[in-house]
C-alpha positions in Angstrom: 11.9 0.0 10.6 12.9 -3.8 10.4 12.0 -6.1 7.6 8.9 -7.8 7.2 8.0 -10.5 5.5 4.7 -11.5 4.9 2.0 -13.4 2.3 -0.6 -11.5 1.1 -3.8 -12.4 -0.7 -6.2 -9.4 -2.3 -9.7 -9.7 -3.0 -11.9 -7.3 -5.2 -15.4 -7.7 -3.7 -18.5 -6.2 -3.3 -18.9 -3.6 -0.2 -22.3 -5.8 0.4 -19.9 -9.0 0.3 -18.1 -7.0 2.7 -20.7 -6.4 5.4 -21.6 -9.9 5.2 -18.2 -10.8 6.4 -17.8 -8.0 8.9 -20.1 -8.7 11.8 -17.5 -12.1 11.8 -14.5 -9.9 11.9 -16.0 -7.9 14.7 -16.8 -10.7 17.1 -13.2 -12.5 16.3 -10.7 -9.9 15.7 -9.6 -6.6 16.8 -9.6 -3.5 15.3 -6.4 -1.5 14.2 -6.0 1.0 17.2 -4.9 3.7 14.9 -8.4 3.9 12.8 -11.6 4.9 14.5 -15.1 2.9 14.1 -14.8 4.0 10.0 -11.2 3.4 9.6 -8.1 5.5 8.2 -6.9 7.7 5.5 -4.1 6.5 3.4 -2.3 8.2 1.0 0.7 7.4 -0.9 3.1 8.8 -3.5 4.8 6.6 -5.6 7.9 6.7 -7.8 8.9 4.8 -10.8 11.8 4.3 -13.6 12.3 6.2 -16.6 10.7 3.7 -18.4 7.8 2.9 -15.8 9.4 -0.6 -15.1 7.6 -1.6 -11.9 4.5 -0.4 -13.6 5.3 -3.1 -16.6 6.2 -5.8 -14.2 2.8 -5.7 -13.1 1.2 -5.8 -16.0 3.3 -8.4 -17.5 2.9 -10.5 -14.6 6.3 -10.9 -13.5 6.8 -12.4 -10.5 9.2 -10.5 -8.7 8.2 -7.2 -8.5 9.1 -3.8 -6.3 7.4 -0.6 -5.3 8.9 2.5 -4.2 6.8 4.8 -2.7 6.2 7.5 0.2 3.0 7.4 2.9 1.3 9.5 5.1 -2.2 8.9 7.2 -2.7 12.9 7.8 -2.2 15.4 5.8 -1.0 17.7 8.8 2.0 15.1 10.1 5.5 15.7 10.3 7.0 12.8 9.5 6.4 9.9 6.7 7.2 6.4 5.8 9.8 6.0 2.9 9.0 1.9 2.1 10.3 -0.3 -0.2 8.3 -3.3 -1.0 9.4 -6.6 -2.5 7.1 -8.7 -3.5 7.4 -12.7 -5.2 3.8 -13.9 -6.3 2.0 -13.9 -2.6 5.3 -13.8 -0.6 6.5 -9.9 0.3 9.0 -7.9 2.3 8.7 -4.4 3.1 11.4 -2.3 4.4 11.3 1.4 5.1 12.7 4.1 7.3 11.2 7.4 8.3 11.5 10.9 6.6 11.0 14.5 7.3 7.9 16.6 5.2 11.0 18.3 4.2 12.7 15.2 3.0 9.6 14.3 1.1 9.1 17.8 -0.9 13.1 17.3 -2.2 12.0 13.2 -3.1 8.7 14.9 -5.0 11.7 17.2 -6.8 13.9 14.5 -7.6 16.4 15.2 -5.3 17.7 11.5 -3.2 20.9 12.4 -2.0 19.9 13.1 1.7 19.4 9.2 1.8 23.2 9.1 1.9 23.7 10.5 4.8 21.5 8.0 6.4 23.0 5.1 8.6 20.4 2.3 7.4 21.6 -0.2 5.2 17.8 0.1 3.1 18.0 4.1 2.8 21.2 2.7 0.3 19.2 0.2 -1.5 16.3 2.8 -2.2 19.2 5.6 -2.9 20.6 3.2 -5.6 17.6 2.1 -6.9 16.2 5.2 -7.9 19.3 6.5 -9.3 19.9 3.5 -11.2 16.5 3.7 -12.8 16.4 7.4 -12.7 13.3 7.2 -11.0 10.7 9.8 -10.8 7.2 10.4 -8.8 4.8 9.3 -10.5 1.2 9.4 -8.9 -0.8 9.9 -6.0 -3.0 7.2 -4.6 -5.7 7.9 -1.6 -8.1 5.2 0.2 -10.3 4.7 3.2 -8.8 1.7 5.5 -10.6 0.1 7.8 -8.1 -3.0 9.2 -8.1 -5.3 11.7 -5.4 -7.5 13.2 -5.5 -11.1 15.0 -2.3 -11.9 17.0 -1.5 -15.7 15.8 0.6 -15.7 12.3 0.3 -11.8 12.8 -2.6 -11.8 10.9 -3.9 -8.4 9.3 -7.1 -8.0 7.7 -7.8 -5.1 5.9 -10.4 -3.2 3.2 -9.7 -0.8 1.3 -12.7 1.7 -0.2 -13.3 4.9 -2.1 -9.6 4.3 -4.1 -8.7 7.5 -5.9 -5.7 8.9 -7.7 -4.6 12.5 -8.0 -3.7 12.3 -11.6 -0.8 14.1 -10.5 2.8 13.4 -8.3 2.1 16.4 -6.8 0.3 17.4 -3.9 0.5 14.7 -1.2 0.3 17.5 1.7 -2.9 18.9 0.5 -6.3 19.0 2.7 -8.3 17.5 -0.4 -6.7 17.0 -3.5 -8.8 16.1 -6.3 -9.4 12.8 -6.4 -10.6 10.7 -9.5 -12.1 7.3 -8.8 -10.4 4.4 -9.7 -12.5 1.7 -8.9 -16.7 1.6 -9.0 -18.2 2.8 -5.4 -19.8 -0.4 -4.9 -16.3 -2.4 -5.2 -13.6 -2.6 -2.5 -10.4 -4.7 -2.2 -9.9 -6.6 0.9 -6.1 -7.7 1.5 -5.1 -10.6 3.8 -2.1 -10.4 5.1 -0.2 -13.0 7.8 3.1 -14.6 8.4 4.3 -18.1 8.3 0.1 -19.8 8.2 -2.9 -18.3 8.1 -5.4 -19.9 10.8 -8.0 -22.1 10.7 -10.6 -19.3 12.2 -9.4 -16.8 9.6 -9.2 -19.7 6.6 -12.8 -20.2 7.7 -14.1 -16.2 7.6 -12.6 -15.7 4.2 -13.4 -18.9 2.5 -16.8 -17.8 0.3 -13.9 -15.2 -1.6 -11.6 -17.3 -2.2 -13.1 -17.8 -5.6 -12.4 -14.0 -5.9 -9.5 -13.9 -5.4 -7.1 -12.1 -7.7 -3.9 -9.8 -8.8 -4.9 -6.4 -7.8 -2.3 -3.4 -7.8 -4.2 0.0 -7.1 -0.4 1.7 -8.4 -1.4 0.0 -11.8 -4.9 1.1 -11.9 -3.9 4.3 -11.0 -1.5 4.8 -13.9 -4.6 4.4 -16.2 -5.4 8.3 -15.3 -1.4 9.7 -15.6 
C-alpha cells in the first residue's frame, strides 16, 4: 500500500441533517463500489502504548498525533489492513500493508516480530513503534459506512452511523460481538476527506455544517467503555 496524504474535516451531525444533504450527494457523486445501497461494515482494532499515549494526544489536543490499528470489512475475510495513520491538525498520511487472519491473532497476542521479515519500509516503522511503546490492543471499534467518492482532489465523502465498541481487544473475527453504543442513534459523523483542494461543488454541499464542524476521534470515545 503507498502513502496517502490527505486533509480531513469531521462533522457530528444529525442523521436528519444527513438526509437533507444526501439526495445532493446522490445526484453529484458516486457511490463507493465496495458498499451496497446501505453502505459497509467496518471494524477496527486498535493498539496503544503502555501508557495510552495516542489516546492522551487526543485528548490533550496535540497536534501531531498517530494511530495504530488493524481493519477488516467482513468478518469471514482472509486477509486485513495493518495501517498506520499520521495525522497534523487536518493534514494526514496513512500507510499500511496487508496481513494474514493469522498474523492478526499473534498482533491481538502481542506478538510483532513477523513484521520483520517483511520487505516494506512501514512494516519497520510499525514494528518499532510498538515495541518502543510496548504497545498493546486496546479496543474494538464497529460502524456502518456509507461513502461516496468524486474524482477531482480525490475527494471522499463519507458517514459513519451506529458507532459501537466491543469493550474488549478481543474478538475482531466474530459474527456479532457485543456492541455498546458510543454515540446517540440519532447522531452520525460525516468525514470529508480530499487532496491538495476541496472543490467548489463539494465546498458548496457541505457548507450549512461547517458551523459543526469539530475534533471527533471514535478511538477516544471508545476508550470511555475500556
Amino acid at each position: 500500500m503507498q502513502t496517502v496524504f490527505r486533509k480531513e474535516i469531521k462533522y457530528i451531525i444529525y442523521r436528519s441533517d444527513f438526509l437533507r444533504i444526501k439526495k445532493h450527494l446522490d445526484a453529484v457523486l458516486e457511490k463507493d463500489a465496495h458498499g451496497g445501497p446501505d453502505g459497509y461494515l467496518v471494524r477496527s482494532l486498535y493498539f496503544d502504548s503502555l501508557y495510552d499515549r495516542d489516546l492522551n494526544d487526543v485528548l490533550d489536543g496535540v497536534l501531531e498525533k498517530r494511530k495504530i490499528r488493524i481493519r477488516i470489512y467482513n468478518p469471514e475475510q482472509e486477509k486485513a489492513k495493518l495501517e498506520y495513520k499520521c495525522k497534523s491538525g487536518t493534514d494526514g498520511r496513512k500507510n499500511g500493508l496487508q496481513i494474514t487472519r493469522e498474523e492478526v491473532h499473534k498482533m491481538e497476542h502481542m506478538d510483532y516480530s513477523f513484521l520483520m521479515d517483511r520487505p516494506e519500509e512501514i512494516a519497520w516503522e510499525i514494528y518499532r513503534r510498538l515495541l518502543s511503546g510496548a504497545y498493546t490492543p486496546k479496543t474494538i471499534i464497529e460502524y456502518q459506512r456509507l461513502a461516496y467518492i468524486y474524482p477531482v482532489s480525490d475527494v471522499r465523502i463519507s458517514f459513519d452511523t451506529d458507532i459501537r465498541t466491543s469493550g474488549t481487544p478481543f474478538g475482531l473475527y466474530e459474527s456479532a460481538p457485543l456492541g455498546i453504543p458510543v454515540m446517540m442513534p440519532h447522531l452520525g459523523v460525516l468525514e470529508v476527506k480530499y487532496s491538495g483542494f476541496l472543490p467548489t461543488i463539494i465546498k458548496e454541499l457541505i457548507a450549512p455544517l461547517d458551523h459543526v464542524a469539530v475534533a471527533n476521534s471514535k478511538y477516544a470515545v471508545s476508550r470511555l467503555f475500556v
